[in-house]
C-alpha positions in Angstrom: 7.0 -5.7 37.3 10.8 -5.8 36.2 12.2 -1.9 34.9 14.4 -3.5 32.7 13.9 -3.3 29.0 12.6 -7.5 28.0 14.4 -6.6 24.9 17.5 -5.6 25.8 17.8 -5.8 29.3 18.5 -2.1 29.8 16.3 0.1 32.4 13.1 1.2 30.7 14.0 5.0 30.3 10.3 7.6 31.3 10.3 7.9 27.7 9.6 4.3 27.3 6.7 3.9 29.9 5.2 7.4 29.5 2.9 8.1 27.3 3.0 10.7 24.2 3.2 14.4 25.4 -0.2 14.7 23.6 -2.0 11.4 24.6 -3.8 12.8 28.2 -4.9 15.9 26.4 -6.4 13.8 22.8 -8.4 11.2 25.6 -9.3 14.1 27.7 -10.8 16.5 24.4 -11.9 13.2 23.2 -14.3 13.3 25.7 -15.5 17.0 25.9 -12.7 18.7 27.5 -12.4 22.1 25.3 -9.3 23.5 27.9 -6.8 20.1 26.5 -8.2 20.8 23.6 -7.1 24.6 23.9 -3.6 22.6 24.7 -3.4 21.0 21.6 -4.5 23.7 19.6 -1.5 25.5 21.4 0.7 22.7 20.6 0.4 22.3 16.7 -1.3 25.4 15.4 2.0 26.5 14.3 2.7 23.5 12.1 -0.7 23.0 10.9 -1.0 26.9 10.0 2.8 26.9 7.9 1.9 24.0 6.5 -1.8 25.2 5.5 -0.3 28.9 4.8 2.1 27.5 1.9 -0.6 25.0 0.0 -3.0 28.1 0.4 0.1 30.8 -1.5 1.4 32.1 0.8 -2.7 33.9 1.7 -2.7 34.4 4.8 -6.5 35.3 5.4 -6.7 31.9 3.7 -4.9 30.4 5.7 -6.2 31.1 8.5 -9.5 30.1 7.4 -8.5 26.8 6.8 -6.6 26.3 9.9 -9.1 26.8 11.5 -11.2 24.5 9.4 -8.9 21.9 10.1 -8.7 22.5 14.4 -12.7 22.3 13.7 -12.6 19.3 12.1 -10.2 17.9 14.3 -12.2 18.6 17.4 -15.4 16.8 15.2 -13.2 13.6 14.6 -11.5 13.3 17.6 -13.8 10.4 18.7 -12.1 8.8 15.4 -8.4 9.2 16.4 -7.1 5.5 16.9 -3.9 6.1 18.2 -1.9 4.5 15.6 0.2 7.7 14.8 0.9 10.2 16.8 -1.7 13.0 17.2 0.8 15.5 15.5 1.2 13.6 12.4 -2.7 13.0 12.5 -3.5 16.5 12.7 -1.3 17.6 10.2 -2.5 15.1 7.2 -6.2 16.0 8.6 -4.8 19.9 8.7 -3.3 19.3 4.6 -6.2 17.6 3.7 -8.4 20.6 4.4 -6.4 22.6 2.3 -6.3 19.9 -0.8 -10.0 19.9 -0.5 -10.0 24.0 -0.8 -8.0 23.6 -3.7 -10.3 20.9 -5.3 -13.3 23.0 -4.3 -12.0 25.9 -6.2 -11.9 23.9 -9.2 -8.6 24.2 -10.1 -7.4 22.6 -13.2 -5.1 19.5 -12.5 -2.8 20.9 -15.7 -3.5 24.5 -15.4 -0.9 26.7 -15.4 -0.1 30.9 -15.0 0.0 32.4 -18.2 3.9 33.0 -19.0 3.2 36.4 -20.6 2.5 37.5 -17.7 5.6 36.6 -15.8 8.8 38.7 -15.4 11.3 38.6 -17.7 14.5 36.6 -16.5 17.1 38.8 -14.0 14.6 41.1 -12.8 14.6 39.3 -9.9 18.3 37.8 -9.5 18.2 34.4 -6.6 20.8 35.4 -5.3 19.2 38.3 -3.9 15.5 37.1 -3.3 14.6 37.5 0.3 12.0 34.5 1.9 9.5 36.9 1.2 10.0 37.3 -2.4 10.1 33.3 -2.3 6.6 33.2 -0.5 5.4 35.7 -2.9 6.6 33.7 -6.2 5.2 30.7 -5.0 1.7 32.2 -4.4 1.7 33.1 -7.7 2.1 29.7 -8.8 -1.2 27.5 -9.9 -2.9 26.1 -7.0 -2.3 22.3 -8.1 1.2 23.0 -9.2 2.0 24.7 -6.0 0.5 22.1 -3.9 2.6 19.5 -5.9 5.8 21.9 -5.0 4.6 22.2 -1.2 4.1 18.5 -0.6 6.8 17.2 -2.3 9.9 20.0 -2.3 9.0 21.6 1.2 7.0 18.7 3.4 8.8 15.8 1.5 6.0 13.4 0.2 6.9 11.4 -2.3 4.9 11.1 -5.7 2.5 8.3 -5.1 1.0 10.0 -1.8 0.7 13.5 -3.8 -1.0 11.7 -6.3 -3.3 9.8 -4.2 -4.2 13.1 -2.6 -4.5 15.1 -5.3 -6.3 12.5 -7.5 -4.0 12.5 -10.9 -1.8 10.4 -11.6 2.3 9.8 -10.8 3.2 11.2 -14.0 1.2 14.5 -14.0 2.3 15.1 -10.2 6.1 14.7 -11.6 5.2 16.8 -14.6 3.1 19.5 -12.4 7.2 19.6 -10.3 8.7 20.2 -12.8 6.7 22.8 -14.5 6.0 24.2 -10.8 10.2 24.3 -10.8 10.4 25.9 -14.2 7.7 29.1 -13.2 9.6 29.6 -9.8 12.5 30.0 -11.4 11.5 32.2 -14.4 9.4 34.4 -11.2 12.4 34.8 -9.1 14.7 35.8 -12.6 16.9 32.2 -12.3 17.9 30.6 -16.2 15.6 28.0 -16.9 
């Protein structure tokens, strides 16, 4: 067989003939093996826990928890993987949809919000000065639905229709659930609305 490219006529670059960094190990796990498993967990736990760790507020007990949920459930579906996606990308919606489920569990109200009597009053906290952790910390504080709809959309960068596919409302309330999400984080961290 030719290593030139049929499309272009270039040489097929490794990259082109070798498979997926993570493709041995998912086959392998697939099929019992807990030590590629262990690789993979290596791999992604830090993406899957960050992304987990901000739709849970910033909890990290929580968190962790549900990270762990997920790496279980992952190793439970495995068989299921097809392959179409990379296993990254696959682990991470699985990973997010673990936490959405927590939040729907919990019984949170789709158009719940944090009572704004009990936020601070504007410049007690001025941006300009708000360290990640303050950041973190006002967006735990945030509703559980309206933070999710923050996360997903301002932070991992889904759009509207997947949020509200996930999150079962509709486009309109995930839009309005930003913007009100916006409005809170602002008033928390002292900004003008």
């Amino acid at each position: 067989m030719s290593t030139a490219c049929l499309a272009t006529g270039y040489p097929m670059t490794p990259a082109m003939t070798a498979p997926a960094p993570d493709t041995e190990d998912v086959r392998a796990a697939a099929g019992g093996d807990r030590v590629a498993f262990q690789r993979l967990y290596r791999r992604h736990v830090d993406r899957v826990y960050g992304a987990v760790l901000r739709l849970a507020g910033y909890d990290h007990a929580r968190a962790e928890d549900l990270t762990q949920d997920a790496f279980v459930r992952a190793w439970q579906k495995l068989a299921e993987f097809r392959h179409e996606s990379a296993f990254g990308t696959w682990l991470y919606r699985l990973a997010v949809n673990v936490a959405l489920m927590d939040i729907r569990a919990r019984g949170t109200n789709p158009v719940g919000f944090v009572d704004e009597d009990a936020l601070p009053e504007q410049g007690d906290t001025p941006f300009c000065a708000a360290e990640r952790d303050e950041l973190e910390r006002a967006i735990g504080k945030l509703p559980p639905r309206a933070r999710a709809v923050l996360v997903l959309h301002d932070i991992e960068g889904w759009k509207h229709e997947d949020i509200s596919r996930d999150l079962d409302m509709a486009v309109g309330t995930s839009k309005a659930q930003l913007h009100r999400a916006r409005a809170l984080l602002r008033k928390l961290l002292g900004e003008p609305a």
